[in-house]
N, C-alpha and C positions, 0 to 999 in steps of 0.2 A: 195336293189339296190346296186352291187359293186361302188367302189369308181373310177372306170373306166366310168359305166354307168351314175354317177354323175356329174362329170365331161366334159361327151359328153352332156351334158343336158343342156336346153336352162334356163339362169339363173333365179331364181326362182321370181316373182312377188314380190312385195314390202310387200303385209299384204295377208295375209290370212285367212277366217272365219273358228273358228271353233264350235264346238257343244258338249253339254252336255245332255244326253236324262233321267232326273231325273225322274224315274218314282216307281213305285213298283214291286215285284215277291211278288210270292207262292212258298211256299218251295213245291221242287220237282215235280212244273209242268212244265215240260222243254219243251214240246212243246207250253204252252200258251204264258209263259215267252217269251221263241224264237219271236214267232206272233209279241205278243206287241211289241217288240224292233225291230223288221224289217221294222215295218209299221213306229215309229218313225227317222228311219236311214231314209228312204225313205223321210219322211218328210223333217229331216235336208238337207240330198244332194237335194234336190231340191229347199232349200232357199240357195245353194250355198256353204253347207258346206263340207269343204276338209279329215279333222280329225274329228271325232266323239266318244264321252266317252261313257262309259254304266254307273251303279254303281257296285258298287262292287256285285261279286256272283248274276249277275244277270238274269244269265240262267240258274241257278237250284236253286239260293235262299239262302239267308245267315242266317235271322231267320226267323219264322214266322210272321205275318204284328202286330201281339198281343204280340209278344215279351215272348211265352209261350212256343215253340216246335223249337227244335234245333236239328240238327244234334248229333250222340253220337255213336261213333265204341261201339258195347258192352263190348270187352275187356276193355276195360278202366270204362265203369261203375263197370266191376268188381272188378276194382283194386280202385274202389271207389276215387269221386272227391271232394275236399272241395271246400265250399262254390257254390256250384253250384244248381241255384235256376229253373230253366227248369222241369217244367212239361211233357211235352211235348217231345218224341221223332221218330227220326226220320236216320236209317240208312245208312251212306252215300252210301255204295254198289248197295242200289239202282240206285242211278242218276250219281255216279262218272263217269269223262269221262275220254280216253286220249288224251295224246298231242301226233302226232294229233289222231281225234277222228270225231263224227258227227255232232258237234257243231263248232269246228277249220276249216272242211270242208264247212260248209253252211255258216259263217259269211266270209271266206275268197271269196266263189262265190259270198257272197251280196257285198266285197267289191268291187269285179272286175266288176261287174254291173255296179253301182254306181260310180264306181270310186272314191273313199276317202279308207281312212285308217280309221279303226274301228278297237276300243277294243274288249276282246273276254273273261268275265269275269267270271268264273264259277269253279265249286267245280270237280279239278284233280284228278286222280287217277295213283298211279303208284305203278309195283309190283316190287321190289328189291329182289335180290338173295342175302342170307347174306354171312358170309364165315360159310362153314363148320365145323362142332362141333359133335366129339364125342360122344353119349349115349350108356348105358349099355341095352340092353334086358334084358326078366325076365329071360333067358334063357342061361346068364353069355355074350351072345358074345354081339361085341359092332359095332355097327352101326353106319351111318352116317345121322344128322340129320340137314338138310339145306334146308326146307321147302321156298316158297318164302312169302313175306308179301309186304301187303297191304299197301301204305301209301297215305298219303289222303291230299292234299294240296288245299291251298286258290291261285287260279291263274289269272293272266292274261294273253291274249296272244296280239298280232299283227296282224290283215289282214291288206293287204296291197291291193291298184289299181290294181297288175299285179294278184291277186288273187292268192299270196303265204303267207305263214307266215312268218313274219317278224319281234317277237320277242316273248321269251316264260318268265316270271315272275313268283317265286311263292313269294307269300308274307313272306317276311323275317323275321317280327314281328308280330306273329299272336296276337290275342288280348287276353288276357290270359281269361277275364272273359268268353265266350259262345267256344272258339275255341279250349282250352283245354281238350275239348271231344272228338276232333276229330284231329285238323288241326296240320302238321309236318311242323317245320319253312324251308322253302328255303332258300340256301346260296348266292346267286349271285345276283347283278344285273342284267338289261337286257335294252337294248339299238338296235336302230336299227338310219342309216341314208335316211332320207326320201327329198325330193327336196327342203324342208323347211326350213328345220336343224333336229339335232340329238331328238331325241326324247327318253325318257326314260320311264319307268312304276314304279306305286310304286301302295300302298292298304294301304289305312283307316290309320292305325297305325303307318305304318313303316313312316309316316311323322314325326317323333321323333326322327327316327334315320338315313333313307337311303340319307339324302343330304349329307351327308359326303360321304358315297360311292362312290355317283355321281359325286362326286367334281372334280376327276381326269379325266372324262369322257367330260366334256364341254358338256354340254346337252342347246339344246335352250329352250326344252320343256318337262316338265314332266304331263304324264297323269296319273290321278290320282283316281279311282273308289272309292266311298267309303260308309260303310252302319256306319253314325254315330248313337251314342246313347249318348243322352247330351243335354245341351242347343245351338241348333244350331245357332240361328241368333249372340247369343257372341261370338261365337267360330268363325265364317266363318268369322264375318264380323268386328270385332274386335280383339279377340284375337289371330288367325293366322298371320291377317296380320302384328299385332305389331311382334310377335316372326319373321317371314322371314323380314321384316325390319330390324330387332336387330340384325338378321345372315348375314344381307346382299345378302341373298337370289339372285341369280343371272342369273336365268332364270323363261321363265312361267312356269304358275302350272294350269293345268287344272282338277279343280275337278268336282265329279259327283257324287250326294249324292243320296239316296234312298229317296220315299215316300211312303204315305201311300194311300190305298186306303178309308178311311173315318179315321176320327180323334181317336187317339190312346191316352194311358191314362200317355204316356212317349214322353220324348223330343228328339228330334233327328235329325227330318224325316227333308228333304227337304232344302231350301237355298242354293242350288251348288251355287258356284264360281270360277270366274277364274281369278288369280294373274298375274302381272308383274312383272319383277326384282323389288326386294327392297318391295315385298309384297303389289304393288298397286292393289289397288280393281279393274278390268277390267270389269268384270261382274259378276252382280246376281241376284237370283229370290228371293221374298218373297214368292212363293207359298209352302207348303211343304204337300198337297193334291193333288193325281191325278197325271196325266204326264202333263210334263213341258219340253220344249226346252229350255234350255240356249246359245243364240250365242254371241262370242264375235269375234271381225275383227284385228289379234292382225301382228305385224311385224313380217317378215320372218328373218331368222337369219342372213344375212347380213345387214338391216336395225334395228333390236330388241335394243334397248339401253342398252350401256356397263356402268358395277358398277362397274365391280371389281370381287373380286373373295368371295368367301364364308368366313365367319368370322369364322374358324371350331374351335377357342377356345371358343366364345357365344354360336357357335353350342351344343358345349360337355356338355356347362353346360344344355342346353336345352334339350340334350337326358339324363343329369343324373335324371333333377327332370320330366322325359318324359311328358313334356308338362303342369304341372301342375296334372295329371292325378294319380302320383304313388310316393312316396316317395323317392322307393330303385328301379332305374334300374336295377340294376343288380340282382335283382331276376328276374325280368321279363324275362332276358338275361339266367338264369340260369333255369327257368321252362320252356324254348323252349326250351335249351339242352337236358333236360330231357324226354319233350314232344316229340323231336325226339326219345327217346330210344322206345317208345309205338310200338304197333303192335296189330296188331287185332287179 
């Protein structure tokens, strides 16, 4: 929505619900996937919900539900990966989409339907032209060789009510352990202004490091898809909130965590939540089997309560030791530079 059309606009209601559709994928069934998650949107906008999360990759699949078969460009097995424990694989060129693409098209009709903004979570594809580079033939002359390549992002996108897109994310920090197969870091932000307030996106990981990004952007509300693997109930409903308290954290945070569909032999699955400035717990599920709606009924951003602004020197030190999760960031920082050099 231009900031002309925002401002002809009848001023936004006091609190608004929103929704988390915690459920499970199949890697690579994009049409079940789709199903399940439409019949859940459907659900939420009909207990009144405006904004709706998906989890992460959750229209073509992030891992398998066993934690066994991943995604994996073959080039890169070639060039062989350490520590990489996947059985299991599973080529992204199958399911890649793009932005836009048949997935950005049909979530953006369901939004205009429905009328809510809804996430649009799923495994990007995009072909870059590189600069041209000389090679020699066997035959002495020399050619030009500027083939295009394949790169393979973890994204989200934005449907919006008027049934356009309305903002496009790829995750900035992929997660080194299963994504290192596949997934090329994105650079940017991605932000859109909705009747509510500004809304931002992030994925799983980059909770370590993208609020500082954010921080120049006044965001009311970050949504937040995410496929964790860990102990979730510490994490969601202890340990985050202390770290966005400790940052001062200064807008909501709507997450939306994966399940399972029968109990798995790893920790992870399930417990979405959704924060308030300063990391207050607004809502969460104990379920982490099956689909689960999470709603919470939270202020619009002229009523949302003001902290202040981001603590980004607490922040830094939380993105050095990322979360408790890694020692050294800055390898992590330095294996997605790298991860971007890959190609298929």
């Amino acid at each position: 929505m231009s900031e002309e059309r925002l401002a002809a606009a009848a001023p936004p209601p006091p609190t608004v619900m929103v929704a988390s559709l915690q459920a499970s994928s199949d890697l690579g069934k994009v049409e079940e996937n789709t199903a399940k998650f439409i019949g859940l949107a459907e659900e939420a906008a009909a207990a009144g919900a405006k904004i709706i999360v998906l989890p992460e990759t959750a229209i073509t699949g992030y891992l398998s539900q066993d934690l066994t078969t991943n995604w994996i460009i073959p080039s890169r097995k070639r060039r062989g990966l350490k520590n990489y424990s996947y059985t299991g694989e599973m080529d992204p060129a199958l399911h890649a989409e793009t932005v836009p693409g048949p997935s950005t098209r049909r979530f953006c009709e369901l939004a205009k339907r429905l009328g809510v903004y809804i996430t649009v979570p799923f495994l990007e594809v995009a072909t870059e032209q590189p600069p041209p580079t000389e090679v020699e033939e066997d035959d002495g002359s020399m050619a030009t060789d500027a083939a295009p390549i394949a790169r393979y992002y973890n994204t989200v996108c934005l449907a919006g009510p008027d049934g356009t897109l309305r903002a496009h994310y790829r995750k900035t920090s992929p997660w080194p352990t299963p994504e290192k197969s596949w997934a090329t870091a994105g650079t940017d932000v991605a932000f859109a202004d909705t009747e509510y307030g500004r809304v931002g996106l992030a994925i799983c990981f980059d909770i370590h490091s993208v609020l500082a990004k954010y921080a120049q952007h006044e965001l009311w509300a970050l949504l937040y898809p995410i496929a964790w693997v860990g102990e979730p109930e510490q994490w969601f409903r202890t340990e985050l909130p202390g770290l966005l308290r400790k940052v001062n954290s200064n807008h909501y945070i709507i997450g939306c965590n994966w399940s399972t569909d029968e109990e798995q032999s790893w920790p992870g699955a399930g417990i979405s939540s959704h924060y308030g400035p300063r990391g207050e717990l607004v809502a969460s599920t104990g379920d982490q089997i099956g689909s689960t709606i999470v709603y919470s009924t939270i202020f619009t951003a002229p009523h949302a309560p003001q902290v202040g602004s981001l603590d980004l020197a607490e922040y830094a030190k939380w993105t050095v030791g990322v979360g408790g999760q890694s020692a050294d960031w800055a390898k992590v920082i330095a294996a997605d530079a790298e991860t971007a050099k890959w190609s298929r």
